[in-house]
C-alpha positions in Angstrom: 108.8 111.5 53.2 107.0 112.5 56.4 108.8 112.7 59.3 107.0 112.8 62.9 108.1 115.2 65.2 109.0 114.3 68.7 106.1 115.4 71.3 107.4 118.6 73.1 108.6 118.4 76.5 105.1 120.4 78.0 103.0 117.9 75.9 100.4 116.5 78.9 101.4 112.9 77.3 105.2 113.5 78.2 104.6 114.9 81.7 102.2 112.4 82.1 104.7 109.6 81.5 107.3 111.5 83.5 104.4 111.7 86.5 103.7 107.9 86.0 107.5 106.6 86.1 109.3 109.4 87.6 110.3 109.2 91.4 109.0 112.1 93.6 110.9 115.0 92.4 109.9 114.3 88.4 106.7 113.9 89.8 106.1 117.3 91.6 107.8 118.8 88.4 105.3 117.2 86.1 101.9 117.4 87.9 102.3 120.4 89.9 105.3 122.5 88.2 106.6 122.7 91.3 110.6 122.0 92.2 111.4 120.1 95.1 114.3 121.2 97.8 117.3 118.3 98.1 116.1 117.7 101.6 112.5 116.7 100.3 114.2 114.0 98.3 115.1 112.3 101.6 112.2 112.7 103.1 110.1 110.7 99.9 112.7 108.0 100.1 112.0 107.9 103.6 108.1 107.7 102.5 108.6 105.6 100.1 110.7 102.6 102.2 107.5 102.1 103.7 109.3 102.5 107.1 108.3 104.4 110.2 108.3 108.0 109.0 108.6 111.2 111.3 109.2 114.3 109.6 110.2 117.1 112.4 111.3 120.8 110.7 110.4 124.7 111.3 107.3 125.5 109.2 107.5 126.5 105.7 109.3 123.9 104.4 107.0 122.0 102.8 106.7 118.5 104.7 102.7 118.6 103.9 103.7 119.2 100.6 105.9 116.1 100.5 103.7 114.0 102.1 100.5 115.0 99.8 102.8 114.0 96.4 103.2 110.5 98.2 99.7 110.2 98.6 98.9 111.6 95.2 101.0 109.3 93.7 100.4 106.0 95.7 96.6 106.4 95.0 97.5 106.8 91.2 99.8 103.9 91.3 97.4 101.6 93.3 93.6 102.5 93.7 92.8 100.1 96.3 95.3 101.2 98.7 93.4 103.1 102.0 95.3 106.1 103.7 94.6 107.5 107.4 96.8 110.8 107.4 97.0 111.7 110.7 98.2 115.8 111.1 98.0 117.7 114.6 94.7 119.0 114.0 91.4 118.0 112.4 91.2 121.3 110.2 95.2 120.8 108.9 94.2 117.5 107.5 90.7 118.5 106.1 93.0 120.8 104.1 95.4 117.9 102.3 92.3 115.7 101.8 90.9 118.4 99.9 94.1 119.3 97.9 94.5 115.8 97.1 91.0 115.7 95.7 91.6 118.8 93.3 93.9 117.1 92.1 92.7 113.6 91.3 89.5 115.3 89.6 90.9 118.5 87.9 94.8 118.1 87.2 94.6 117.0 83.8 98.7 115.6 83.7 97.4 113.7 86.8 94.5 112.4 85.1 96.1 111.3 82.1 99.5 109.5 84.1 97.3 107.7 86.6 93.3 107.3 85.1 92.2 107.3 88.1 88.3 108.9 88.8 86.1 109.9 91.6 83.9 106.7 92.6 80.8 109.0 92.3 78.3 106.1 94.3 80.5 107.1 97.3 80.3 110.1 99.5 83.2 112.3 99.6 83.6 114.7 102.4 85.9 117.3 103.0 87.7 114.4 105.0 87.4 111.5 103.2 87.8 110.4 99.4 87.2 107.6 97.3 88.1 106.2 93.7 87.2 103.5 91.9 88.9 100.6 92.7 88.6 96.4 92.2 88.1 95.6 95.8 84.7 95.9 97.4 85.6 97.9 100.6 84.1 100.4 103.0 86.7 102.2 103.9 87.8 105.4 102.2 90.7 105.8 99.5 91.8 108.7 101.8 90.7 109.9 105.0 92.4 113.0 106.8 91.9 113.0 110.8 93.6 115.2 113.2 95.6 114.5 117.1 93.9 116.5 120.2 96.6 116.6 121.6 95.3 118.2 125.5 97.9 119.4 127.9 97.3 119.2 131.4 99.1 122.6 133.5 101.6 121.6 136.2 
């Protein structure tokens, strides 16, 4: 009699499913081995209410980090949707585009929860992504922008 063994828990099918139907925290685990803090468990509720989100705390303490995981995981779970993150500067938001985009074309657990591939007849930037997607649209997947924020002296 053959008996099938049950895939381990680091198989890239398992943690993809966990990725795919996870919330936030199983979802950092999964993709990025990475464990989330209690407080950023809030804050991806918060993102994921679809409500007016401000996230206001000392650096270090991974709001970026939150917030990219959202995207990542919205793009995976719908490929038409179309981001504008909007960070304080232009150079801060360059930086998540491009982290997002690592991971949509190299993180294989990523790759295997969402299927989700570079649409390679549009032109990514350092600011701006796309994927494939249903809807014919010119607007990016992603796009990253900054605030200049000027302040005039009293």
């Amino acid at each position: 009699m053959v008996v099938a063994e049950a895939p381990t828990l680091d198989s890239i099918s398992t943690l993809a499913l966990a990725a795919r139907d996870g919330d936030a925290r199983t979802y950092a685990k999964a993709v990025h081995r990475r464990e989330y803090e209690l407080y950023q468990d809030a804050w991806a509720l918060a993102l994921e209410t679809r409500s007016l989100t401000v996230i206001v705390c000392p650096p270090d303490t991974y709001k970026s980090t939150t917030v990219r995981d959202f995207v990542e995981r919205e793009i995976g779970k719908n490929p038409n949707v179309r981001i504008l993150w909007v960070m304080n500067t232009g150079e801060q938001a360059q930086k998540q585009v491009m982290a997002v985009s690592s991971t949509i074309q190299s993180n294989n657990i990523y790759r295997a929860a969402f299927n989700v591939r570079e649409d390679t007849e549009a032109q990514w930037t350092k600011n701006v992504l796309f994927v494939e997607r249903d809807i014919e649209d010119p607007d990016p997947t992603l796009m990253g922008t900054g605030l200049s924020l000027s302040r005039t002296p009293l």
